[in-house]
C-alpha positions as CSV (number, residue, x, y, z in Angstrom):
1,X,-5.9,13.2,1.8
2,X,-8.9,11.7,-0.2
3,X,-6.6,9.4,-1.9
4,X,-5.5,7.9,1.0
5,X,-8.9,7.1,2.5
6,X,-9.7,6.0,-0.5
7,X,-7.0,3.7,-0.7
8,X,-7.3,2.5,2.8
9,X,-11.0,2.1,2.7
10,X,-10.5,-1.4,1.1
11,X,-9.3,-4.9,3.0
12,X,-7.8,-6.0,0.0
13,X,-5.0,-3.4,0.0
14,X,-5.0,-2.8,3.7
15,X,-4.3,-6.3,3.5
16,X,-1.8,-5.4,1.0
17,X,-0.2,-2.6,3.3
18,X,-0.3,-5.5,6.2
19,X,2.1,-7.8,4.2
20,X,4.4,-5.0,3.2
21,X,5.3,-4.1,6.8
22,X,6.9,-7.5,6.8
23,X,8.9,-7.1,3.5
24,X,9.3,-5.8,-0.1
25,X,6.9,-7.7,-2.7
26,X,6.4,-8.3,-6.5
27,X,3.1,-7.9,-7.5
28,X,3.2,-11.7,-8.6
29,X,3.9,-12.8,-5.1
30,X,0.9,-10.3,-3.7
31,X,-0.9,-11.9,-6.2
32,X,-0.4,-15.2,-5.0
33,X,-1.6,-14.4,-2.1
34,X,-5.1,-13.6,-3.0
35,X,-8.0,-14.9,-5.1
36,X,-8.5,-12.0,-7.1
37,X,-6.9,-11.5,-10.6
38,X,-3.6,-10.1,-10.9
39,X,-4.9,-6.8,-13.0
40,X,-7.3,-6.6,-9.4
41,X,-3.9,-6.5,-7.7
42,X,-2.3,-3.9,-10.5
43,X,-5.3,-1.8,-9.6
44,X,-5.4,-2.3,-5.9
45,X,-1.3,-1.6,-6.3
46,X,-1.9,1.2,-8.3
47,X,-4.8,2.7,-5.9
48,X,-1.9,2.7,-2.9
49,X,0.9,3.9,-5.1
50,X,-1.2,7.2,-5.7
51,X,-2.1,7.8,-2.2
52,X,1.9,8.0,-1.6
53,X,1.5,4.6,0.7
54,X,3.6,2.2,-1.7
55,X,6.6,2.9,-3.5
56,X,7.9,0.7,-6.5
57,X,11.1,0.4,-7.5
58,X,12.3,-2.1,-10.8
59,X,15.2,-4.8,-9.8
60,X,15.8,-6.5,-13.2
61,X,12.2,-8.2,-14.8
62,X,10.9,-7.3,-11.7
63,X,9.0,-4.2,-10.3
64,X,8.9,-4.6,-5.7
65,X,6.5,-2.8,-4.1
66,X,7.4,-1.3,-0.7
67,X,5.6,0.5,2.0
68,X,6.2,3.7,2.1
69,X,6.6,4.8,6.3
70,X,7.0,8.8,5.8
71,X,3.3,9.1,4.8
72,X,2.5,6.8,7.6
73,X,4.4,8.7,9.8
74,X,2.5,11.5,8.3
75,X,-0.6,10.0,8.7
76,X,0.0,9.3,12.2
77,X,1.1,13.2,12.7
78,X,-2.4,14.1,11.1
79,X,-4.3,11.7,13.4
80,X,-2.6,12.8,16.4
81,X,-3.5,16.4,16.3
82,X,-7.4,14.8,17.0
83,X,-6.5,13.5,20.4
84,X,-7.4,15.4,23.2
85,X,-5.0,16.4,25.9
């Protein structure tokens, strides 16, 4: 669980989360989307991969990154059990 705050604790990749939802990526065209360096995006990639929030998966040359929605779903489960009845 410490991972995944950590990973979510910074706009860059919830930014990065944010244009997943939409579609699968290469880190290229996150890349392009920021003004950070593209090892800043490998990190910030890697970061969410560990946390279990991105999956990647290699088509050819290139590596897309997806979201990954069962440990959202989990992390929704985990939130949940706060709310009071």
């Amino acid at each position: 669980m410490n991972s995944l705050f950590k990973a979510l604790n910074d706009e860059t990749r919830r930014e990065i989360l944010e244009m997943l939802k939409k579609k699968d990526l290469t880190a290229g065209e996150i890349a392009d989307h920021f003004n950070i360096t593209k090892p800043s995006i490998s990190h910030h990639l890697d970061l969410l991969k560990q946390a279990g929030l991105v999956e990647a998966s290699k088509q050819g040359q290139f590596i897309y990154y997806s979201l990954n929605t069962s440990v959202v779903d989990e992390i929704l489960k985990w939130f949940m059990q706060f709310k009071s009845k």
